[in-house]
N, C-alpha and C positions, 0 to 999 in steps of 0.2 A: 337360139340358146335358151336351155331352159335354168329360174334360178330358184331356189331353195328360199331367199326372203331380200329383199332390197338392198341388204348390207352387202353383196355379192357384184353387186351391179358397180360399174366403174361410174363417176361423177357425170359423165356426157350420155352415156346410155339412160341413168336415173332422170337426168333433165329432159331428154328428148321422151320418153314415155310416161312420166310419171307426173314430173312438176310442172314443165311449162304449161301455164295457163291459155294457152294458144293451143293448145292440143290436146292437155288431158281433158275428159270427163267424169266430174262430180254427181254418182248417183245419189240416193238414197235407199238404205235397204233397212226392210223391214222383218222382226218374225211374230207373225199370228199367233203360234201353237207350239210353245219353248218347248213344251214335253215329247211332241209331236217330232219335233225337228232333234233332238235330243236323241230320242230313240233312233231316229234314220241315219243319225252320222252315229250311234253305236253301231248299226248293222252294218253300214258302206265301208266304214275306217276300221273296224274292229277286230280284232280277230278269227271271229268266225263265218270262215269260208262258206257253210253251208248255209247260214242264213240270208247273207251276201247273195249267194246265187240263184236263191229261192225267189229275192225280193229282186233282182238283175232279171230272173225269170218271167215273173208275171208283170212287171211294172214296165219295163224297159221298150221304148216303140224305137224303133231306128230309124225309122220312117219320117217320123217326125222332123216337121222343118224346125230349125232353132233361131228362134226371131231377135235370139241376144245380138247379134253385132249387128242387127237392121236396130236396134233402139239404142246402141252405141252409136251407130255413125247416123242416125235423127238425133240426137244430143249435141254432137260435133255439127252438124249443120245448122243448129240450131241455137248455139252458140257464138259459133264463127264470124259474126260480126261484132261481138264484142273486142274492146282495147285490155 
């Protein structure tokens, strides 16, 4: 199920993925280049299609492996003896 912002989520689902300290993962994120990232989520989130697709076009590898949830669950491993 997919949700819209954490208000949506019933008390037991919110604990089981979000809060309990036994399971969730605390990253930190950073941004470099505000202007930089600024501009990218005008093009991705914005209105216009065609620059969207321009930048979908030349940027976009599908190929590419996505190593987010191997540094998700090394967090959680990595964690995981903590009380």
């Amino acid at each position: 199920q997919r949700y819209k912002g954490l208000g949506e989520m019933n008390p037991e689902q919110l604990w089981e993925t979000t809060m309990n300290p036994k399971t969730r993962v605390l990253m930190q994120v950073s941004i470099d280049d505000k202007v930089l990232n600024e501009r990218l989520i005008s093009t991705l989130m914005g209105e216009g299609a065609q620059e969207r697709k321009a930048y979908i076009l030349e940027y976009a590898n599908f190929n590419k492996e996505d190593t987010y949830f191997d540094k998700v669950n090394n967090a959680r491993s990595d964690t995981s003896g903590r009380n």
